[in-house]
KOLNU-116312 format. One record per residue (C-alpha): residue in one letter; y, x, z. Coordinates in nm, 2 decimals, always signed. Example, Ala and Ser with C-alpha at 12.3 -4.5 7.8 and 13.67 -1.06 7.14 Angstrom:
! residues 2
   rest        Y        X        Z
      A    -0.45    +1.23    +0.78
      S    -0.11    +1.37    +0.71
END
This chain:
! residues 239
   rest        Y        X        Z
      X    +2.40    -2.32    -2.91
      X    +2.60    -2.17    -2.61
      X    +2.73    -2.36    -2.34
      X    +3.07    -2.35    -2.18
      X    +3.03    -2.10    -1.91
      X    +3.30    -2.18    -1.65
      X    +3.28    -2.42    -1.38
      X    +3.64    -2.59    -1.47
      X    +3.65    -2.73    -1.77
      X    +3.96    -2.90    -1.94
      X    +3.87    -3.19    -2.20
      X    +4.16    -3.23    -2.44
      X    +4.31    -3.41    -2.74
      X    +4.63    -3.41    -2.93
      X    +4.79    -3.72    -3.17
      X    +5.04    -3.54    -3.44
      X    +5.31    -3.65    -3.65
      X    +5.07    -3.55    -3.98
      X    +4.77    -3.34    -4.07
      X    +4.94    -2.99    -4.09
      X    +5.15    -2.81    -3.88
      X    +5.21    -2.53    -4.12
      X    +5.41    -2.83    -4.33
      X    +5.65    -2.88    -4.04
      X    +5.44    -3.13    -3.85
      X    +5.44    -3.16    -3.51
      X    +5.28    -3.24    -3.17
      X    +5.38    -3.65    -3.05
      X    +5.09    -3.69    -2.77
      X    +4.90    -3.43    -2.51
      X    +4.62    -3.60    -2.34
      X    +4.36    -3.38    -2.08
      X    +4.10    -3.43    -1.82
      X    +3.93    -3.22    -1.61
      X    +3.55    -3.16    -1.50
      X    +3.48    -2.94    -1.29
      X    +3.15    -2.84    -1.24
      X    +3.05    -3.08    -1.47
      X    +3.17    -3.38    -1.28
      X    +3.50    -3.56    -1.28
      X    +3.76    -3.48    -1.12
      X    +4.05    -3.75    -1.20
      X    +4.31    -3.52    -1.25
      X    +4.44    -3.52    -1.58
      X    +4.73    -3.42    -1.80
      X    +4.93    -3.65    -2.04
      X    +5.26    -3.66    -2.23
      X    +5.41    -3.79    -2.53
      X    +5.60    -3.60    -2.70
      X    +5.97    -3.58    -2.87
      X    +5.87    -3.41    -3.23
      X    +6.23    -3.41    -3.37
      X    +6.08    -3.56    -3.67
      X    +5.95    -3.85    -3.86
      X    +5.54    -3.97    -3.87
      X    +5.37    -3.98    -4.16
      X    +5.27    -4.36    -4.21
      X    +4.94    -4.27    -4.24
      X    +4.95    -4.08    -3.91
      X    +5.07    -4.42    -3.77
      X    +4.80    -4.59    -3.87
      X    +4.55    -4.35    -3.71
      X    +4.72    -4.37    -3.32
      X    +4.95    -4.65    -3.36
      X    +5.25    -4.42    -3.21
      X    +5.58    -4.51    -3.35
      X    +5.87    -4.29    -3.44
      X    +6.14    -4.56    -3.20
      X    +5.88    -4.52    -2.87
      X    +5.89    -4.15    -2.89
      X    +6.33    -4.09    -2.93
      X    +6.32    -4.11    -2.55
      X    +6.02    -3.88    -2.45
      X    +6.06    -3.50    -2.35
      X    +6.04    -3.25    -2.62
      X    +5.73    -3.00    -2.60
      X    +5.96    -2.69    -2.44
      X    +6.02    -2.92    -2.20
      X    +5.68    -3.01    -2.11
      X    +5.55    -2.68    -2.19
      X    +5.52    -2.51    -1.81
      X    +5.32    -2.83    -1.68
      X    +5.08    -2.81    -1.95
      X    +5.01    -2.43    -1.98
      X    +4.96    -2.45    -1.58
      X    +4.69    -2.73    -1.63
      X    +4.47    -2.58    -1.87
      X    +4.51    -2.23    -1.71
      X    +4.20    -2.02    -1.69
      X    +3.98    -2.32    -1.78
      X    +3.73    -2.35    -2.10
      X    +3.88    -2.60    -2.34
      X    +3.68    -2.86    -2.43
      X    +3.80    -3.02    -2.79
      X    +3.65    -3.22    -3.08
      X    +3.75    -3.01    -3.41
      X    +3.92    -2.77    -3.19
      X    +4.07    -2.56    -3.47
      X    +4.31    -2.89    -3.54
      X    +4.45    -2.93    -3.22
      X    +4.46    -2.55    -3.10
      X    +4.60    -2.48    -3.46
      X    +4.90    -2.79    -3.39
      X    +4.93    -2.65    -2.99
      X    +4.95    -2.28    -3.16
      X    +5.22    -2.38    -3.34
      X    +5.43    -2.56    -3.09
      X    +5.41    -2.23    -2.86
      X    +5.47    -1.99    -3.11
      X    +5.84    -2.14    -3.13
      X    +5.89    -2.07    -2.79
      X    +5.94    -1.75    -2.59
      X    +5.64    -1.71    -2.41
      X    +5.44    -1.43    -2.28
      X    +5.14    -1.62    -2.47
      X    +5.19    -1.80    -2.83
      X    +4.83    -1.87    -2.86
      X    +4.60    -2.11    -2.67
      X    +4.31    -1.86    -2.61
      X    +4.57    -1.65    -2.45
      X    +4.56    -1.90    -2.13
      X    +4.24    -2.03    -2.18
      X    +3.88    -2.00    -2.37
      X    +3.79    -2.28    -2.62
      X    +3.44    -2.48    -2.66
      X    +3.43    -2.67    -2.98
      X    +3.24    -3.00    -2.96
      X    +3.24    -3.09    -3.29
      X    +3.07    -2.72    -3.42
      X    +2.82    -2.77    -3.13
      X    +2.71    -3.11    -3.23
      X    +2.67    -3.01    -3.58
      X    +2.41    -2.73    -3.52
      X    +2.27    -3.01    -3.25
      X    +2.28    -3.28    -3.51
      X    +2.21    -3.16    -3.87
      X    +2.30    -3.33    -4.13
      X    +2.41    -3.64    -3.93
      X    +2.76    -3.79    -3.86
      X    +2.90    -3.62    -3.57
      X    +3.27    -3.79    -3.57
      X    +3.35    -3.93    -3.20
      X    +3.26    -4.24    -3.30
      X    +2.93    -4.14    -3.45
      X    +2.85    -3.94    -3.14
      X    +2.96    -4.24    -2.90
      X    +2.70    -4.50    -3.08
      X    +2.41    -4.20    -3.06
      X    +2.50    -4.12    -2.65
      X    +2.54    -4.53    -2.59
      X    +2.90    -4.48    -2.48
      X    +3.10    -4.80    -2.50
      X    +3.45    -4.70    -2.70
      X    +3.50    -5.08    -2.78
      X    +3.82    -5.03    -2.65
      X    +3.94    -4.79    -2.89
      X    +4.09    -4.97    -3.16
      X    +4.32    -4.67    -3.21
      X    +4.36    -4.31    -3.16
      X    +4.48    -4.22    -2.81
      X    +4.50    -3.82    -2.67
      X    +4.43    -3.92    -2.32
      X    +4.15    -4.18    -2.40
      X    +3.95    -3.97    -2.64
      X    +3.97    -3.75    -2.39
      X    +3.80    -3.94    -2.15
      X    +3.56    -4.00    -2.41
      X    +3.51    -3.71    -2.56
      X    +3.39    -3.59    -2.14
      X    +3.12    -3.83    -2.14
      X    +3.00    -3.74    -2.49
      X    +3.03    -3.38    -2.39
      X    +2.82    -3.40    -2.06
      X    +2.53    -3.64    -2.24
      X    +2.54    -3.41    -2.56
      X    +2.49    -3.07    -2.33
      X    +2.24    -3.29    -2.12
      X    +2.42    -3.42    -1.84
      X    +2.37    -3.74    -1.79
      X    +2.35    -3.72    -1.42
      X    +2.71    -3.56    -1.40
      X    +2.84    -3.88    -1.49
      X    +2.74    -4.01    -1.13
      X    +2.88    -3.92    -0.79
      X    +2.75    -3.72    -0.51
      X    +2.64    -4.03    -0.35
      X    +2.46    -4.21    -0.64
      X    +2.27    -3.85    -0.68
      X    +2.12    -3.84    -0.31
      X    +2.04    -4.21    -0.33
      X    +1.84    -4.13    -0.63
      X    +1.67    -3.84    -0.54
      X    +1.56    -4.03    -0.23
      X    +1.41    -4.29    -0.42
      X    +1.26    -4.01    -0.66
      X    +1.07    -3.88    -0.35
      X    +0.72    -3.93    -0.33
      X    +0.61    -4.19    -0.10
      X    +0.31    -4.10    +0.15
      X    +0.08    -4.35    +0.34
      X    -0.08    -4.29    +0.65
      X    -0.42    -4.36    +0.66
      X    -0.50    -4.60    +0.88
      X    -0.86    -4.72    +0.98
      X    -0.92    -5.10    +0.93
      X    -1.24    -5.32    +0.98
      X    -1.40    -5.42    +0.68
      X    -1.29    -5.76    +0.52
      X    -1.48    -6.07    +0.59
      X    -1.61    -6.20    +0.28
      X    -1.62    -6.57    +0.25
      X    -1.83    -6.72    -0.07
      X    -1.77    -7.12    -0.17
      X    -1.95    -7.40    -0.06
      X    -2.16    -7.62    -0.36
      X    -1.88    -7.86    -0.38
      X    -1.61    -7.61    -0.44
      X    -1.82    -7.39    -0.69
      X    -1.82    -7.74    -0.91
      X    -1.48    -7.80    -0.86
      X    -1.40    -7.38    -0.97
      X    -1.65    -7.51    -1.33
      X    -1.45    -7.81    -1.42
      X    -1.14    -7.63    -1.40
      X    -1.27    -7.34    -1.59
      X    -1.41    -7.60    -1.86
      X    -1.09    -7.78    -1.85
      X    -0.90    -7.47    -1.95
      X    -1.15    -7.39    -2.21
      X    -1.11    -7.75    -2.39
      X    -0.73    -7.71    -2.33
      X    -0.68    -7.33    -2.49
      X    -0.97    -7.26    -2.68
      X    -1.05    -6.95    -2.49
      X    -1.14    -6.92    -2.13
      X    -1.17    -6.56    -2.04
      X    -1.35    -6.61    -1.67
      X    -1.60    -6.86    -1.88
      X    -1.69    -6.49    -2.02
END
């Protein structure tokens, strides 16, 4: 299973108006974040989208984007520059990356570009091919891989380009074992200094002084030992 090989990576999703672009659907929501060097950066890309078209209801139902909120967005050529400058020489990092590169395809190819393609600007790491070989024979849908990585998407009662983004990062960096790239700089020294082996000086002492019981405490220590045996049933210093 290979690894994305650059140091920036560009995590990215897409919402649509429909499941196919070759059927005239289009592009409604853009949503991207960046690691770089497999840590955060908090730069990130997001638009909705102007698709000059209707939604399929079912579509609706998936991300909850209505046809009304999206008559006053900017249309993709008008978005286009801003994105393409974002993902620019990074690896792509997308769940089921032939649907959204196929939709983003689309939208450039009806534009006069030097590039129509998205591998033209940038390379492409599938997540969802990756966990698949990782996972055999399992459920590797985001959801599925959020409950298996212990990521908390409670919050995502619909579809959303820029939050399944942010998911999709911090399934990506557990599922390519990277748990520790969800942490800061500072969090990592502070636990590699607690990681670090702790020496003791050796110190020369005196022997301690060893003082044994009197009569009257040694039957005091017995009727408190038989006391606990009559109360439990099972004394282990009677033993």
């Amino acid at each position: 299973m290979q690894h994305p090989v650059k140091n920036r990576l560009v995590v990215l999703d897409t919402e649509t108006t429909g499941l196919n672009p070759q059927e005239g659907h289009r592009i409604i929501e853009i949503g991207c974040v960046e690691l770089l060097n497999r840590r955060l950066t908090g730069k990130r890309f997001h638009s909705y989208i102007n698709p000059e078209r209707s939604i399929d209801e079912g579509a609706i139902a998936v991300h909850g984007i209505s046809n009304d909120f999206l008559k006053d967005k900017p249309l993709f050529k008008d978005i286009v520059d801003e994105f393409i400058k974002f993902i620019q020489d990074a690896e792509l990092v997308i769940h089921n990356a032939p649907f959204d590169v196929g939709f983003i395809n689309h939208e450039l190819s009806k534009l006069s570009l030097n590039g129509n393609k998205v591998t033209d600007y940038s390379s492409v790491f599938d997540t969802l091919a990756y966990a698949r070989k990782k996972h055999p024979g399992q459920r590797n849908s985001l959801d599925a891989l959020c409950k298996r990585y212990n990521i908390d998407n409670s919050h995502r009662e619909l579809h959303g380009a820029l939050l399944d983004a942010e998911i999709l990062a911090d399934v990506f960096l557990l599922m390519t074992g990277g748990q520790f790239s969800l942490i800061s700089d500072e969090q990592t020294e502070r636990q590699q200094a607690l990681e670090q082996p702790v020496l003791l000086e050796s110190v020369q002492r005196p022997a301690l002084k060893i003082i044994l019981c009197d009569a009257d405490e040694s039957i005091q220590h017995q009727q408190r030992l038989e006391a606990i045996q009559q109360e439990s049933g099972n004394c282990l210093w009677q033993h």
